[in-house]
DSSP file (Angstrom, degrees, kcal/mol; ACC not computed):
  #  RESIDUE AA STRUCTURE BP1 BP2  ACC     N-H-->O    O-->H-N    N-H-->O    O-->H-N    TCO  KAPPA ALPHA  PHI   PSI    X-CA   Y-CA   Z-CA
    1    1 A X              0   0    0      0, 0.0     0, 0.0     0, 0.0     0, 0.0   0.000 360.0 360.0 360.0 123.8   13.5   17.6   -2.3
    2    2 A X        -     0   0    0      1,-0.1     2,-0.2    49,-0.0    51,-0.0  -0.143 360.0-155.7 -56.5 144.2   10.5   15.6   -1.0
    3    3 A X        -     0   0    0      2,-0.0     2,-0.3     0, 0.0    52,-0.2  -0.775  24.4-172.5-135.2 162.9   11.2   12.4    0.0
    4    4 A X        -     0   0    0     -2,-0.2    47,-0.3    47,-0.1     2,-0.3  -0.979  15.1-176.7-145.1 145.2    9.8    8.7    0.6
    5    5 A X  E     -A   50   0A   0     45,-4.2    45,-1.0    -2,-0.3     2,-0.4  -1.000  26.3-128.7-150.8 162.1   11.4    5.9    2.1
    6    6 A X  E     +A   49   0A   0     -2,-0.3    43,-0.2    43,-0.2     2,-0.2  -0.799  46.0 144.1 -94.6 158.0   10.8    2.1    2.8
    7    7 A X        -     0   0    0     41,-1.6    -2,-0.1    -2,-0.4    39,-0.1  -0.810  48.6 -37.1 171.4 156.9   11.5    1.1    6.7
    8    8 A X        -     0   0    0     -2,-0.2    38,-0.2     1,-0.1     2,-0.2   0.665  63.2-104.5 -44.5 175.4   10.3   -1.2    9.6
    9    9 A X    >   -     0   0    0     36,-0.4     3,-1.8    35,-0.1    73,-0.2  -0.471  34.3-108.6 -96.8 147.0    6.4   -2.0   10.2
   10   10 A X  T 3  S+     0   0    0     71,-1.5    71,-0.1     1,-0.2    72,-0.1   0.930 118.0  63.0 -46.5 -62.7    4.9   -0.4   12.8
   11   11 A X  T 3  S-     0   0    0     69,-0.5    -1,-0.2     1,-0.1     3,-0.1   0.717 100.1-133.0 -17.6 -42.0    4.7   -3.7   15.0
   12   12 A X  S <  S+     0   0    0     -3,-1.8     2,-0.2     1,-0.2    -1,-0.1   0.563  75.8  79.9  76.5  12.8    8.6   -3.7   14.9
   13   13 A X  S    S-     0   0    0     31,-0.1    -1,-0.2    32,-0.1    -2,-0.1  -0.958  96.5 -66.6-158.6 157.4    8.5   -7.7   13.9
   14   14 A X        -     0   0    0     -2,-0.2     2,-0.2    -3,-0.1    31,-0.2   0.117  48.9-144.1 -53.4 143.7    8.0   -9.7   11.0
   15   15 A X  E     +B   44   0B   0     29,-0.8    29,-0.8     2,-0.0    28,-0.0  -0.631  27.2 159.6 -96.7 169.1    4.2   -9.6    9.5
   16   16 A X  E     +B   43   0B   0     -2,-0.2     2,-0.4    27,-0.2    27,-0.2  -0.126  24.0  96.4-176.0  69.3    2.6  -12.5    8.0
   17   17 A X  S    S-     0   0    0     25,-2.0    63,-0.1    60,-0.1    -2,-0.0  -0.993  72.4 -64.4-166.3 150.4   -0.8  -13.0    7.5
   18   18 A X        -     0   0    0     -2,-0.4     2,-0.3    23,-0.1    23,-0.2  -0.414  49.1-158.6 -60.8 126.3   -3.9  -12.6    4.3
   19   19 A X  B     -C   40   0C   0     21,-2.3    21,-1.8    19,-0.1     2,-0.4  -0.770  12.3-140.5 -90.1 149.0   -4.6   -8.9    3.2
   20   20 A X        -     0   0    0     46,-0.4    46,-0.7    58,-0.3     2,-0.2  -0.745  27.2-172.5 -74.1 143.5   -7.5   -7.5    1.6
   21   21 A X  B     -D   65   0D   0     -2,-0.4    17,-2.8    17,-0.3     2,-0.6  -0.987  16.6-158.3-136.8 157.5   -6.6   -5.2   -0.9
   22   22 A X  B     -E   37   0E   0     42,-3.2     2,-0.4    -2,-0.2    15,-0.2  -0.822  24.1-124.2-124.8 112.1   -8.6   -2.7   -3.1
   23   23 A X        -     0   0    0     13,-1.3     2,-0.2    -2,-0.6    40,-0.2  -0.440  17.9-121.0 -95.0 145.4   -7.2   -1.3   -6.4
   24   24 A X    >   -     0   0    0     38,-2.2     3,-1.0    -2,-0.4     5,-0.2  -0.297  16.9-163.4 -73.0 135.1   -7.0    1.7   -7.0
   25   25 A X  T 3  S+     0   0    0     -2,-0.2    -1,-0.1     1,-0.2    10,-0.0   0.997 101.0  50.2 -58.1 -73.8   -9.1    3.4  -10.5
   26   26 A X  T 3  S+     0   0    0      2,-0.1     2,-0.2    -3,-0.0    -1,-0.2   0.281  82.6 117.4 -94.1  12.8   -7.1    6.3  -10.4
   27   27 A X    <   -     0   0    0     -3,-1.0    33,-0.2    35,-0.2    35,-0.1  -0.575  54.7-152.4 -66.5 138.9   -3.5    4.3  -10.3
   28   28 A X        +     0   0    0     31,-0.6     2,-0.3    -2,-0.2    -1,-0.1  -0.156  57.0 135.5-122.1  17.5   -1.5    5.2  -13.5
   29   29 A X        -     0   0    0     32,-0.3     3,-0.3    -5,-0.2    67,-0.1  -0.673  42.4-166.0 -69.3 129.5   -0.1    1.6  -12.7
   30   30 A X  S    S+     0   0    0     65,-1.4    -1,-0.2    66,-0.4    66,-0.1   0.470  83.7  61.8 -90.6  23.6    0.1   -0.7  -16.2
   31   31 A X  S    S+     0   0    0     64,-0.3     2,-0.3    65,-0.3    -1,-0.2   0.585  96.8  56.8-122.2   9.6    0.5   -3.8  -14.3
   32   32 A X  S    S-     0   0    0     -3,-0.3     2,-0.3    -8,-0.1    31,-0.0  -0.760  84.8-110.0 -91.1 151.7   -2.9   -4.0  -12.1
   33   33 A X        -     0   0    0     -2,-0.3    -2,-0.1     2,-0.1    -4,-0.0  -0.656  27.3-120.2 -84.3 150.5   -6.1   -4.0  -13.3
   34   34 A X  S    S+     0   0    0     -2,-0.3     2,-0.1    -4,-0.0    -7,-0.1   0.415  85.4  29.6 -89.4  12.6   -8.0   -0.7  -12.4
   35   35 A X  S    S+     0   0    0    -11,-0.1    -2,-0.1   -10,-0.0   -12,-0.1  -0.556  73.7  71.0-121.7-162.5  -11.0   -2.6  -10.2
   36   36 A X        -     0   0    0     -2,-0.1   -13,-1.3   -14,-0.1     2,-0.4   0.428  59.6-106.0  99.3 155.0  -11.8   -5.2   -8.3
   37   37 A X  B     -E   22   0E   0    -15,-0.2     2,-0.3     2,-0.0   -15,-0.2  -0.999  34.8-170.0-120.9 131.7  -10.9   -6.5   -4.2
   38   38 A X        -     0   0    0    -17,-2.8     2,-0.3    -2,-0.4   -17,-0.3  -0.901  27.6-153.2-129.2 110.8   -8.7   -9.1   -3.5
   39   39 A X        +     0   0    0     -2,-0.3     2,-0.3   -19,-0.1   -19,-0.3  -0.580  40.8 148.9-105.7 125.5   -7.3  -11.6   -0.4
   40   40 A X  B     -C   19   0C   0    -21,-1.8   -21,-2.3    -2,-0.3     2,-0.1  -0.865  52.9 -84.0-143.8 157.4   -3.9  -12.5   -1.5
   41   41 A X        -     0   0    0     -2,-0.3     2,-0.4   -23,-0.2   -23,-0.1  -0.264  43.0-170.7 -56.6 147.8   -0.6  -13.3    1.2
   42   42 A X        +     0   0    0     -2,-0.1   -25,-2.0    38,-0.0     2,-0.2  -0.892   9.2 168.5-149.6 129.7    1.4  -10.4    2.4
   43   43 A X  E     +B   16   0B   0     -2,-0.4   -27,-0.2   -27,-0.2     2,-0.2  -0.950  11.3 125.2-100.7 152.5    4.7  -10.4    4.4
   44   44 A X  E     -B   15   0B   0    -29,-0.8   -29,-0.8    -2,-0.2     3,-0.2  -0.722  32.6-166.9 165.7 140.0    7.2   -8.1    5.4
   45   45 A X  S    S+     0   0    0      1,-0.2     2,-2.8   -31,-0.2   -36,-0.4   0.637 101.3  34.1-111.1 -36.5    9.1   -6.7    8.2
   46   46 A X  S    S+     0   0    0    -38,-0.2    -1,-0.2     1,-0.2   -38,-0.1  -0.320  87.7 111.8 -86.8  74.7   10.7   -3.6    6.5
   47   47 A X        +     0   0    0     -2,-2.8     2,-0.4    -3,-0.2    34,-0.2   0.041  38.0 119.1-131.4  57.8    7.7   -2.9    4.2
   48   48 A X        -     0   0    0     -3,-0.1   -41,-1.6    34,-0.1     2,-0.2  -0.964  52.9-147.5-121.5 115.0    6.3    0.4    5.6
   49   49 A X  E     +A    6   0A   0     -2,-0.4    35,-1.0   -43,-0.2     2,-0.2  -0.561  33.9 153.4 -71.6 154.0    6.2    3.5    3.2
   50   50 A X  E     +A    5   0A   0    -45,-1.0   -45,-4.2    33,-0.2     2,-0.1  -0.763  20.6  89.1 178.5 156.5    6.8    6.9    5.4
   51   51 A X  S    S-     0   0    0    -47,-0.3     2,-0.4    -2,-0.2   -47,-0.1  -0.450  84.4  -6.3 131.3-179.8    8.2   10.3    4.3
   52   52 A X    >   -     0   0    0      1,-0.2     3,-1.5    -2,-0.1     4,-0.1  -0.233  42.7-162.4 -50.4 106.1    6.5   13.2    3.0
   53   53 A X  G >  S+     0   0    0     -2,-0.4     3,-0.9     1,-0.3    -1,-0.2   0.566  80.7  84.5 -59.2 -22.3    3.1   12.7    2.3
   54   54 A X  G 3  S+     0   0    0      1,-0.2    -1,-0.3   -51,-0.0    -2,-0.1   0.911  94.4  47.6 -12.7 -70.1    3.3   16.0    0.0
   55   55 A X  G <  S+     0   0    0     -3,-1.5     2,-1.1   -52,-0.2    -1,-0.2   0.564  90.8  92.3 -84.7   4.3    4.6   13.7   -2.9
   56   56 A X    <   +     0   0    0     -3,-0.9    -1,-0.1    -4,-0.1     2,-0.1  -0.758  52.7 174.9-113.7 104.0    2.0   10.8   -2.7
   57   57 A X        -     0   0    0     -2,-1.1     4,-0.1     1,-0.1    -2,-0.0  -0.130  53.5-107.9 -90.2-167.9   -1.1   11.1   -4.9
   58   58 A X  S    S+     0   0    0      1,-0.2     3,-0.3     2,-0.2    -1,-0.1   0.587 121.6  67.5-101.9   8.1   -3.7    9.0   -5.5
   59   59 A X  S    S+     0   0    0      1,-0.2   -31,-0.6   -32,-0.1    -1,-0.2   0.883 103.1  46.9 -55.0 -61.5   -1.8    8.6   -9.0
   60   60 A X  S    S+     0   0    0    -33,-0.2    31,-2.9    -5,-0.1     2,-0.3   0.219  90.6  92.6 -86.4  18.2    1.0    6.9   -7.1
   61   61 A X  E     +F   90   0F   0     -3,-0.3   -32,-0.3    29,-0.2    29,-0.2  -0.844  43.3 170.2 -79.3 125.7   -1.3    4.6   -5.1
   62   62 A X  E     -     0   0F   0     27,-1.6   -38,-2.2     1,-0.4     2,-0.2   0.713  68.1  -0.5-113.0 -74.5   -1.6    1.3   -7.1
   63   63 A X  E     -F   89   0F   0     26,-0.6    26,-0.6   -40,-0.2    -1,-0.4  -0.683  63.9-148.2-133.1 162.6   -3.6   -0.9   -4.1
   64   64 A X        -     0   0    0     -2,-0.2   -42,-3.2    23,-0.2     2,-0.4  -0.979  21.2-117.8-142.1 143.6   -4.7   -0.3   -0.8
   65   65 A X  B     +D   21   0D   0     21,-0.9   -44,-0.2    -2,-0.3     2,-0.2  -0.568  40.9 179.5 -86.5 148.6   -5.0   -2.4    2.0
   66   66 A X        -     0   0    0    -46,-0.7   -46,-0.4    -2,-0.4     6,-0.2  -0.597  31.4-105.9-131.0-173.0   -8.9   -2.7    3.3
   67   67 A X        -     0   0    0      4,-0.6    -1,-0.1    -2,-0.2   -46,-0.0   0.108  61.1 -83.2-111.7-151.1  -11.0   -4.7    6.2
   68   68 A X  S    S+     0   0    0     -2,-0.1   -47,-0.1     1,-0.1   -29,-0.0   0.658 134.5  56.4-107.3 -13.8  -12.9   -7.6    4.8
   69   69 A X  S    S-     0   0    0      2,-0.1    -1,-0.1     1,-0.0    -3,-0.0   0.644 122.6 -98.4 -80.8 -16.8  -15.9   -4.9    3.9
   70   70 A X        +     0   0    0      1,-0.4     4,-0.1   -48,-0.0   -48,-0.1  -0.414  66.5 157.1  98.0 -41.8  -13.5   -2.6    1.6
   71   71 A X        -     0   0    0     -5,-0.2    -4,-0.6     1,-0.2    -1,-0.4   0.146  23.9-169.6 -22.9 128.5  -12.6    0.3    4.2
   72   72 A X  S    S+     0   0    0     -6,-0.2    -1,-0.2     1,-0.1    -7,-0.1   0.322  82.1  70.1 -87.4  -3.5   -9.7    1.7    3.2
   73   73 A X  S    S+     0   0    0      2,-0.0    -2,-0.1    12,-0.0    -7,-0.1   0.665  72.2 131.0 -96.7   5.5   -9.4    3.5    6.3
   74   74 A X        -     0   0    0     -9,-0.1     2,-0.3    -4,-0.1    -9,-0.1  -0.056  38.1-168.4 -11.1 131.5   -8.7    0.1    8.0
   75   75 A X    >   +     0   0    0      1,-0.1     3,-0.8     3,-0.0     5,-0.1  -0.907  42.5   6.3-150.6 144.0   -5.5    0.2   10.4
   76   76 A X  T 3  S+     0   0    0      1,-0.5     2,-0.2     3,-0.5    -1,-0.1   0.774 124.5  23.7  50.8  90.7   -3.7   -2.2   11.9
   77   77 A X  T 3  S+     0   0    0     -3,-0.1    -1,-0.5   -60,-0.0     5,-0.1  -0.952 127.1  56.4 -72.5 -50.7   -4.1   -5.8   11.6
   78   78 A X  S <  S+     0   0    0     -3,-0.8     2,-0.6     1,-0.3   -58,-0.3   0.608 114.9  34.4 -37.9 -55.0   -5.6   -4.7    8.2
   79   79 A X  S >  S-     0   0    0      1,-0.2     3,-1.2   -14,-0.1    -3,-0.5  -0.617  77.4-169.0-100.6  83.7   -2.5   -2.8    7.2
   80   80 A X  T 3  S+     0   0    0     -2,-0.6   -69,-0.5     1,-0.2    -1,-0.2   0.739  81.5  45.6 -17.0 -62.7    0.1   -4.9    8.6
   81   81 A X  T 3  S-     0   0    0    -34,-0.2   -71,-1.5   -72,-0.1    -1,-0.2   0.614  99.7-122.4 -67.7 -36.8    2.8   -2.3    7.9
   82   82 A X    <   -     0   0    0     -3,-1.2     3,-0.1   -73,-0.2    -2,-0.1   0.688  50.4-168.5  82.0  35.2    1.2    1.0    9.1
   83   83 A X    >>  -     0   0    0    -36,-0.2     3,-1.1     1,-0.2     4,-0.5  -0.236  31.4 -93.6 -14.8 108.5    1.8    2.5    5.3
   84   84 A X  G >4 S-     0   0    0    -35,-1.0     3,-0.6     1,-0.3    -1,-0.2   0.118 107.7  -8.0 -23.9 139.6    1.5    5.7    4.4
   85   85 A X  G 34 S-     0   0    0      1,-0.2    -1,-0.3    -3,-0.1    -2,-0.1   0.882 123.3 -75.2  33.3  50.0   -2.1    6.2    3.0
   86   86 A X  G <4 S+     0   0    0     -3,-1.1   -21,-0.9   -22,-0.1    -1,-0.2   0.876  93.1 109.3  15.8  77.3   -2.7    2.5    3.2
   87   87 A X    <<  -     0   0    0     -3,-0.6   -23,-0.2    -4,-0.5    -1,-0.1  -0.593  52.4-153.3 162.9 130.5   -1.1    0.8    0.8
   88   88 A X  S    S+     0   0    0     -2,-0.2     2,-0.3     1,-0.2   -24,-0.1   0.229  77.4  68.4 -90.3  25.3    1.5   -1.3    0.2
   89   89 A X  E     -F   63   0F   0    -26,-0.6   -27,-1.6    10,-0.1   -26,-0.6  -0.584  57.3-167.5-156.5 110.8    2.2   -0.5   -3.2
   90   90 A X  E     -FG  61  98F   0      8,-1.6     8,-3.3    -2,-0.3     2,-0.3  -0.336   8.4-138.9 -72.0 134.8    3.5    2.4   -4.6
   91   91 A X        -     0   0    0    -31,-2.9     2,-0.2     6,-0.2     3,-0.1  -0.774  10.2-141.2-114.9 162.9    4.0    4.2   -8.6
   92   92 A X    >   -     0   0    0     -2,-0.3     3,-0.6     1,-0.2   -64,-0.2  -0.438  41.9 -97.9 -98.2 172.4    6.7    6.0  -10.3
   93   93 A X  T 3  S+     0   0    0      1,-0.2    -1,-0.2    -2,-0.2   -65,-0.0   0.948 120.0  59.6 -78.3-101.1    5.9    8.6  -12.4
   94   94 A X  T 3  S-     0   0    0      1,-0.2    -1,-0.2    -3,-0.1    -3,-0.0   0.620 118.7 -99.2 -29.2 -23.8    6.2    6.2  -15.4
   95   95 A X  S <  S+     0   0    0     -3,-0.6   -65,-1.4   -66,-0.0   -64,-0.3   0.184  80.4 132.9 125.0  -1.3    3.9    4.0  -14.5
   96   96 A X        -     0   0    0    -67,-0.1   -66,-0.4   -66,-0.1   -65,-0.3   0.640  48.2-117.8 -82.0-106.5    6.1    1.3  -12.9
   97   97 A X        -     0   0    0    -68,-0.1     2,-0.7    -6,-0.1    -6,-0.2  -0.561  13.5-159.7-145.2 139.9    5.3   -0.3   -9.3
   98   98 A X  B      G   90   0F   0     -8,-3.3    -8,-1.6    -2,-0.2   -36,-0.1  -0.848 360.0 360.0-125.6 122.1    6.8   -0.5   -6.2
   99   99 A X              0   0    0     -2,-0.7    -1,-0.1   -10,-0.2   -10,-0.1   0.474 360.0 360.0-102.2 360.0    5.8   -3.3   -3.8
């Protein structure tokens, strides 16, 4: 069974610091709105999605971490965590979110 799990940030020590993020149109999240860019706080030292990339669509993307331009392909400061597919927040199949 394909698998996903959360566990430590690439860095190995606590993160702390303003993200850009970009949400995603094609998230099947109800509790974002489906446009738009945004600088908001982000911390976390275990907040890195990994596992099989197989089960992560662009369904199950709710936001994506970006540069200050929009890139999503941004790495590191950008994505504090080194997330699968950039982005620190993940959907169920129901629609529900997991940040």
């Amino acid at each position: 069974m394909p698998r996903i799990t959360l566990t430590n940030n690439d860095s190995g020590k606590f993160e702390c610091r303003w993200v850009h993020l970009s949400m995603n149109q094609k998230s099947r999240c109800v509790f974002y709105e489906r446009d738009g860019k945004h600088v908001c706080p982000g911390s976390a030292r275990e907040g890195k999605f990994a596992g099989d990339l197989r089960v992560i669509t662009d369904k199950n993307i709710a936001v994506y971490y970006t540069d200050e331009q929009g890139d999503r392909n941004a790495l590191y400061p950008f994505n504090p965590n080194g997330s699968v597919k950039i982005s620190p927040v993940f959907v169920t199949i129901q629609g529900g979110c997991l940040v």
